[in-house]
N, C-alpha and C positions, 0 to 999 in steps of 0.2 A: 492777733498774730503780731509777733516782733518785726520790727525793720528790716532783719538779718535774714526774715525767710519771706517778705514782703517783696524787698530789690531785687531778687532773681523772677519772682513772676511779674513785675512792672517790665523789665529787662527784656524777657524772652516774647512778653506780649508786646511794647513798645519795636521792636526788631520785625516781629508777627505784621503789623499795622505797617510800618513805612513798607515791607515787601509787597503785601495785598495792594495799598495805596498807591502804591510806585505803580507796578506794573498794569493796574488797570487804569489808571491813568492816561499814561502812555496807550491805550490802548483805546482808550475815551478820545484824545487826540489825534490817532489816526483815522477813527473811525468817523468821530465827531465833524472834525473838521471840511471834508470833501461834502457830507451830508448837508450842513449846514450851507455852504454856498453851490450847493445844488438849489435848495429854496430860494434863495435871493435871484439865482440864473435863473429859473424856470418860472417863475412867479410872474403876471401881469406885469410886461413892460419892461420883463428882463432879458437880460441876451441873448438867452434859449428860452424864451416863451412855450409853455407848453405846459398847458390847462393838466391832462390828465397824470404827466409824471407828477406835475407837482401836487395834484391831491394824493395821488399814492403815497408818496414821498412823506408829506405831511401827515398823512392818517398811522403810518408805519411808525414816525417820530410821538405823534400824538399817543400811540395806545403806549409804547416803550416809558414817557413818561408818567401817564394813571395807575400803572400797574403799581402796585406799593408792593416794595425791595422785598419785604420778607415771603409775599405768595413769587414774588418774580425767583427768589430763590431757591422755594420748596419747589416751584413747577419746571427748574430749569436743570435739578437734579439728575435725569438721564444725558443731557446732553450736558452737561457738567461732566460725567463719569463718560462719555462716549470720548470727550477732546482732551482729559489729563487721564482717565482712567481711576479715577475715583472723584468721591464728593466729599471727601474728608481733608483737611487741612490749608495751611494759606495760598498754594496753587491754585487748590480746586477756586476756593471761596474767590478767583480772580475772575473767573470767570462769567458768573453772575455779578459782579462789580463792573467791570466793564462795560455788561451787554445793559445795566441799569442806568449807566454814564452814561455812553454811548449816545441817547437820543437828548438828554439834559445839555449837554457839553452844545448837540447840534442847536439846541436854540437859542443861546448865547452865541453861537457863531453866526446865524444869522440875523441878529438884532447887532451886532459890531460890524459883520458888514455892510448891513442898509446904513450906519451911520456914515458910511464913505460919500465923499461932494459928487453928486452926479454930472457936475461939468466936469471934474475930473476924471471920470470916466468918457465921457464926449471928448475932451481932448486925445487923449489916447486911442480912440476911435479913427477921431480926423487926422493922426499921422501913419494911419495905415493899420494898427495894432486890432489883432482878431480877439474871440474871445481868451484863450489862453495869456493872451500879454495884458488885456486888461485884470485878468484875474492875478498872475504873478507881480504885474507892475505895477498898479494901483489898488486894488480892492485888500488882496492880503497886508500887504506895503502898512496902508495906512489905517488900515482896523487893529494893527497888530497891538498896541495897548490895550486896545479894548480883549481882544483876544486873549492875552496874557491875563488880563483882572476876569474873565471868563473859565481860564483854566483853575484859576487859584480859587476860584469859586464852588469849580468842579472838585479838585480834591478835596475840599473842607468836607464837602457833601461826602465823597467817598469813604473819608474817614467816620462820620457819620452811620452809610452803609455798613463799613467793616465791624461795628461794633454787634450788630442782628448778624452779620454773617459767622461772628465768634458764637452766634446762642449753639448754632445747629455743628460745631468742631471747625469754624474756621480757624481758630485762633486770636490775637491779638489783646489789644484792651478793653476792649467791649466784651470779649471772653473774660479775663480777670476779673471786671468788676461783676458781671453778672456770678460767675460761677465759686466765687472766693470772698466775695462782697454782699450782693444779691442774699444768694441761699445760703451762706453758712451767715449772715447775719454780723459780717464784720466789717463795723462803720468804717475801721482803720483804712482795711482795701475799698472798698470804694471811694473814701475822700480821695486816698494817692488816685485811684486809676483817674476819677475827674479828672485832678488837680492837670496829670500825663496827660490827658488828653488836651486839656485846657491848653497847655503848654505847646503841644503840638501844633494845633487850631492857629495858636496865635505865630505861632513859629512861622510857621504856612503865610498867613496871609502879611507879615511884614516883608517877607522875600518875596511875596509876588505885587504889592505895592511897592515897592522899591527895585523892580524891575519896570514896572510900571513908569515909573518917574525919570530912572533911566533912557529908558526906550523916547520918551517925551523931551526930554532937554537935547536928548541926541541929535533930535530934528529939530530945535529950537522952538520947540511947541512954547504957545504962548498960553497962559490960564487960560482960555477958552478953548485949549487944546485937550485942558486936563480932565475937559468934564465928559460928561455925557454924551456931546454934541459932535461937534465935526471935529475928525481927526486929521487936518492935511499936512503934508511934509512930504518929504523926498523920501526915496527908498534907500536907508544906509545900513550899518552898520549891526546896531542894534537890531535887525530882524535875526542875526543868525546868534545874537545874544538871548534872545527869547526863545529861539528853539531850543538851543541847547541847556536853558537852564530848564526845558521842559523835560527832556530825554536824560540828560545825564544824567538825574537824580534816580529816577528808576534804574539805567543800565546800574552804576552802582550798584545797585543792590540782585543783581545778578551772581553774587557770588555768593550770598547769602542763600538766594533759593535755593539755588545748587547743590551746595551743601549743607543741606539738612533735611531730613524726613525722609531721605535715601534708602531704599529696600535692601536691609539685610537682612540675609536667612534666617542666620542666628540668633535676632531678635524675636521676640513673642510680643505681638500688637496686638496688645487689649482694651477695649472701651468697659468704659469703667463710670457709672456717676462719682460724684466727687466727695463725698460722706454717704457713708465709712468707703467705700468700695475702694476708692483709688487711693486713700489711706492707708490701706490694709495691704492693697500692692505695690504703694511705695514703701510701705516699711520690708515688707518682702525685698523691693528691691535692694534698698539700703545696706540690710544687714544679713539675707538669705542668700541672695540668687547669685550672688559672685561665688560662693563655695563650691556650687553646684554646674555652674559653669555655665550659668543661664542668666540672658539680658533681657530687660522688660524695656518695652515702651508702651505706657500706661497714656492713654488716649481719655480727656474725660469727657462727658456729654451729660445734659441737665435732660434729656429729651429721652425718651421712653422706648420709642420705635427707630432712631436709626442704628443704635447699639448692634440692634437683631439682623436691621439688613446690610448692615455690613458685615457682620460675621458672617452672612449668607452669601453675599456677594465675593468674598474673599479680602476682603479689603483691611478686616482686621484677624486674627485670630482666631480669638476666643470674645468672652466680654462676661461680665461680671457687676449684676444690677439689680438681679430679677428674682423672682417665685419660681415655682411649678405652675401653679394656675395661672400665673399671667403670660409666661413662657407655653403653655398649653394652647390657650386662647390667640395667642397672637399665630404659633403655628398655624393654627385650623383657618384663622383670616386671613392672613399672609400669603399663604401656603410655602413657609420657610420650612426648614428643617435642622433645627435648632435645638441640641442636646446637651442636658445637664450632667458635667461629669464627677462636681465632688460637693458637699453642700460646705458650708464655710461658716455661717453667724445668721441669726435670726433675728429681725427689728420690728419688735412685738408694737403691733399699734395700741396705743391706748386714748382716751377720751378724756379732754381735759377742759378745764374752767376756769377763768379768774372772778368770777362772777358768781359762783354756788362752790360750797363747801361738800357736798354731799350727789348723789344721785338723789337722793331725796327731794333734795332742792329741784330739780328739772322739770318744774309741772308746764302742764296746760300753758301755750303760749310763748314759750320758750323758742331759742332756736338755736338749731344746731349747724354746724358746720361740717362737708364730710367731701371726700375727695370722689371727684367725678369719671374717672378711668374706670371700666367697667368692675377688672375683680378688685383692687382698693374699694371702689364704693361697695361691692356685695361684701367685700369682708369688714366695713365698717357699719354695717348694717345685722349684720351676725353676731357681733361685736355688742352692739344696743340690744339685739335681742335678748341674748343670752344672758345678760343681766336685765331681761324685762324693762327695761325703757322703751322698748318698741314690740310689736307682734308682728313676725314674717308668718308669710301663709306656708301651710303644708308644702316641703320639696322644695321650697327654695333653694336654690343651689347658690355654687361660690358667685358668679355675677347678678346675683339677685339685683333690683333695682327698687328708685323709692316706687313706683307701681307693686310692687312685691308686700309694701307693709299693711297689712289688714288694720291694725291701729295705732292711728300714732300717738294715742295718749296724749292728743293737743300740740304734738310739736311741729313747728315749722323747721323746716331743712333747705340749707341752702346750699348747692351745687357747685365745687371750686375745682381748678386744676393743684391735683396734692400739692405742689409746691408751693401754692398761694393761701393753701387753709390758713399755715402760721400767720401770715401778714392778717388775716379776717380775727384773729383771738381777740381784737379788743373789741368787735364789731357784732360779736354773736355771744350769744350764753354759753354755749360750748362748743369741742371742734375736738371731731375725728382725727388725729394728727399721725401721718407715718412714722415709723421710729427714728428715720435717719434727718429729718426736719424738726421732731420733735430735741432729738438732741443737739441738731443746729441752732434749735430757739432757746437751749440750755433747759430744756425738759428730761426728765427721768421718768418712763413708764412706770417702772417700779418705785418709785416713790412720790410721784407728783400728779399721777393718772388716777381720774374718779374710777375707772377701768381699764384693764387693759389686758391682752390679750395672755396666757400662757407662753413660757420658752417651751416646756418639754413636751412632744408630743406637735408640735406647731409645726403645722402644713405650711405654711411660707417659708422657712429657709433660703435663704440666698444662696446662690451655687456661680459655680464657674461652668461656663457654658461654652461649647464650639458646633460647630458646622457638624451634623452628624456623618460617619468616615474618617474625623480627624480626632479621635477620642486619644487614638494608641498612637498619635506624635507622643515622641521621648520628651520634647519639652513642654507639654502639655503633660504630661505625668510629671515631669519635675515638680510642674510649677501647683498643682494638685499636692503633691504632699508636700511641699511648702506651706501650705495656706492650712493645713492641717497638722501641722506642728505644733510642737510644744510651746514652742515660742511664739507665733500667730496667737497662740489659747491665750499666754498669756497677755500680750500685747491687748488685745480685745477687752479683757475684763479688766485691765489698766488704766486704758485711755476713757473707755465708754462707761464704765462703773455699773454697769447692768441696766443699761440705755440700752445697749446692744448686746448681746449674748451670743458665741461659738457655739455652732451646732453642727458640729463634724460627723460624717458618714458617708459614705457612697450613695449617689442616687441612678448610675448606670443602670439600665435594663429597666 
C-alpha cells in the first residue's frame, strides 16, 4: 500500500485509540481510585478495619485483574450492548476497557497510598481530623505523584487493550495493524501502526513523568521524594494540576465521539471482512452508490461469527463474508435468521505447496495444513478427496471432519484458524488456503494451486446477506444490483485476476 492510502487509516485508527483510551481512562480513575483506598482503609490496622469488606473487596479487584482482556471482552458482550446499545465500535470497545482498568488502576492506588508516612496520618488524627480529612488531606495529598505515574501506567496498558479490542470492531490501531497489516500481509502497515503506536506509548508516559516532576518540586520534594518511597509535602497546588491533566485529555475528546458513528437512516451498515468483501464495497462506494443515491458504511471484521449476530441484532444491516453452507450452519447453531439476498464473487479454495511440485509429490508422511471452521475444513477435505489425496467415507457431507477420512494415504493434517493457514506455508508440506488469504499471500488458485476448487457451478458463492423480513429495504435492493453490475464484474476480474471470480445470481427463496 502507498502512504497516500496508508495516512487516512493511521489517522482515523490513531483518533479511534486516543477516544477508547480517553474515556476509559477517566473511567479507570473514577472507578479505580475510591476502590483502591477502600483496601488501604479497611485492611489490618486501617481506619475502617473490617476483615470481611476488605476480603470481598480484594477477591472482586483480584478476579477483575486474572481475567485476560480478550475473554473479559467476549464475555462482557451482553452487557457491552445492554449500556451503549451495541458491541460494535470505539464507544462500545470503552466499555470493557474500563471495567478491565478499573481493578488494575485500583492496585496501584493502593500501593501509592500505603507509601504515605503513617505519622503523618497520626498527626492529623491528633488535631481532631476524622477519616474523611485524613483521606482528603493527607493520604490523596501526598500519594498523588505516585498516583499520577499510576494513571500513566494505566493508560499505556489500555492502549495496549485497545489494540485486541480493534480484533472484534472496536476500532483503532491495533485494528489497522491486524486487519491491513496482519492478514493482507503488508509489512508497510504494520511498521507505521507500530511505529503510531510506539509514538503514542512514548508520548504517554513523558507527559505523565513530567507531571510527575512537576507535582514533586511543587512541594519541594527532595530526591528521596522522587522515588518509590515516602512521599511527604504539603497539600498545594499541583493536586488540582494532576486531576486535570487527568480528565481533560479525555473530555477533549468528547466531541470526537459524538460526532461520529451517529445513526443515520440513510446509511446501509454493512460488516464486511476486509479481502475482497470490504473492497468490493468500497469500490461500490467510491464510484456507485452516489448516483444511486445510497451511502454505505462498510464496517470490517477479521472474525466469522459477529458479522451474523449483528446483522441479527440490528446493529448492522446486511454484512457480506460468507457461503450458504456456512450461513446454513451458523443459522441452525445460532438460531439466527440470516438470509442470502444476491450472490456476488466466489473464492475457489485451492491447495498449495512451496515444498512439492506436483500432487504427486504428497506421499506418505507429509503434511498438510487445512482450516479448522467446521464447513472450510469439510470443504478442504472434499477438495483432497476429489483429487484422491485423501478417501472420505460414504455421505460425507459439506462439515465432514478429519474423523470422516477412511484413508489418509499417510498424511498428517494439521488443524489452523483459516486465517493463520497462510502464516503455517513454510511450516507444512502443504496448506488448504481460502481464496481471499490466498490472494492476500499473493497466491492465484488458478495458477499457483496443486488444486483447486471450480468457479462454475461452486456451492460457496459469497452473497450479500440481511436479517430475514428486510430483503425488500429499497436500499438493500439498490445496493444488490450494484454489486451485480457491470462494473463490480469488471472490477473483480481486474483487481483479483481470477484469484477471485463474479458469480452473480439471485440466491432468494
Amino acid at each position: 500500500m502507498s502512504w497516500s492510502e496508508i495516512q487516512p487509516l493511521l489517522s482515523e485508527g490513531f483518533l479511534d485509540t486516543l477516544y477508547m483510551v480517553g474515556w476509559s481512562a477517566l473511567v479507570a480513575l473514577i472507578g479505580g481510585l475510591p476502590l483502591g483506598v477502600l483496601l488501604v482503609l479497611t485492611d489490618k490496622g486501617g481506619l475502617l478495619q473490617n476483615t470481611p469488606v476488605n476480603k470481598v473487596v480484594g477477591a472482586i479487584v483480584n478476579v477483575g485483574r486474572s481475567l485476560p482482556f480478550i475473554i473479559l471482552l467476549i464475555a462482557l458482550i451482553p452487557f457491552t450492548r445492554l449500556v451503549v446499545g451495541s458491541f460494535i465500535g470505539p464507544t462500545a470497545a470503552i466499555v470493557p476497557l474500563a471495567i478491565g482498568a478499573i481493578p488494575f488502576f485500583a492496585r496501584l492506588v493502593e500501593t501509592a497510598v500505603r507509601e504515605v508516612d503513617r505519622g503523618l496520618v497520626e498527626a492529623v488524627q491528633a488535631m481532631g481530623g476524622g477519616t474523611p480529612t485524613v483521606v482528603f488531606k493527607a493520604l490523596l495529598p501526598q500519594a498523588l505523584p505516585s498516583l499520577v505515574a499510576g494513571l500513566t501506567t494505566t493508560v499505556i496498558v489500555l492502549i495496549g487493550y485497545s489494540a485486541m479490542a480493534g480484533t472484534v470492531g472496536g476500532g483503532g490501531l491495533g485494528s489497522v495493524a491486524v486487519q491491513y497489516g496482519y492478514q493482507r500481509f503488508e509489512t508497510t502497515v504494520m511498521v507505521a501502526t507500530v511505529v503510531a503506536l510506539i509514538v503514542v506509548v512514548t508520548a504517554v508516559q513523558i507527559i505523565g513523568d513530567a507531571v510527575v516532576r512537576a507535582l514533586t518540586a511543587r512541594r519541594g520534594g527532595s530526591g528521596a521524594d522522587s522515588g518509590a518511597g515516602k512521599r511527604l509535602a504539603r497539600l498545594g497546588r499541583g493536586r488540582t494540576v494532576a486531576v486535570a491533566a487527568a480528565v481533560v485529555v479525555p473530555l477533549a475528546l468528547i466531541g470526537y465521539g459524538l460526532g461520529s458513528g451517529g445513526d443515520d437512516k440513510q446509511t446501509l451498515k454493512i460488516a464486511a471482512s476486509p479481502t475482497p468483501h470490504a473492497e468490493i464495497l468500497e469500490y461500490v462506494e467510491k464510484n456507485l452508490a452516489e448516483k444511486e443515491g445510497l451511502k454505505l458504511d462498510v464496517r470490517k471484521f477479521n472474525d466469522y461469527v459477529v458479522p451474523n449476530t449483528a446483522t441479527e441484532s440490528g446493529e448492522v444491516d446486511a454484512n457480506f463474508f460468507q457461503h450458504k453452507p456456512y450461513l446454513d450452519d451458523f443459522n441452525e447453531k445460532k438460531d439466527t435468521h440470516i438470509v442470502p439476498v444476491v450472490n456476488v464473487e466466489v473464492e475457489p479454495l485451492g491447495l498449495y505447496s512451496k515444498k512439492i511440485k506436483s500432487l504427486k509429490g504428497l506421499t506418505s508422511g507429509k503434511t498438510v495444513a487445512v482450516p479448522n471452521d467446521s464447513t472450510n475444513e469439510g470443504r478442504a477435505l472434499h477438495l483432497l478427496a476429489d483429487h484422491d489425496v485423501i478417501e472420505l467415507k460414504s455421505g460425507a457431507g459439506p462439515e465432514a471432519t478429519l474423523g470422516d477420512i477412511t484413508d489418509t494415504k499417510g498424511l498428517k493434517f494439521k488443524e489452523l484458524e483459516a486465517a493463520s493457514v497462510p502464516r503455517a506455508f513454510d511450516d507444512v508440506d502443504a496448506a488448504v488456503i481460502n481464496g481471499n488469504y490466498a490472494v492476500d499471500t499473493g497466491l492465484n488458485p488458478s495458477k499457483d494451486a496443486l488444486a483447486a476448487e471450480k468457479v462454475k457451478g461452486n456451492p460457496y458463492a459469497n452473497f450479500l446477506a440481511v436479517k430475514d423480513g428486510n430483503q425488500d429495504d429499497p436500499r438493500i435492493k439498490k445496493l444488490a444490483r450494484l454489486l451485480n453490475s457491470d462494473e463490480v464484474e469488471r472490477f473483480i476480474e481486474d483487481k483479483y485476476k481470477g484469484g477471485i471470480a463474479p458469480l452473480f445470481g439471485a440466491v432468494r427463496g
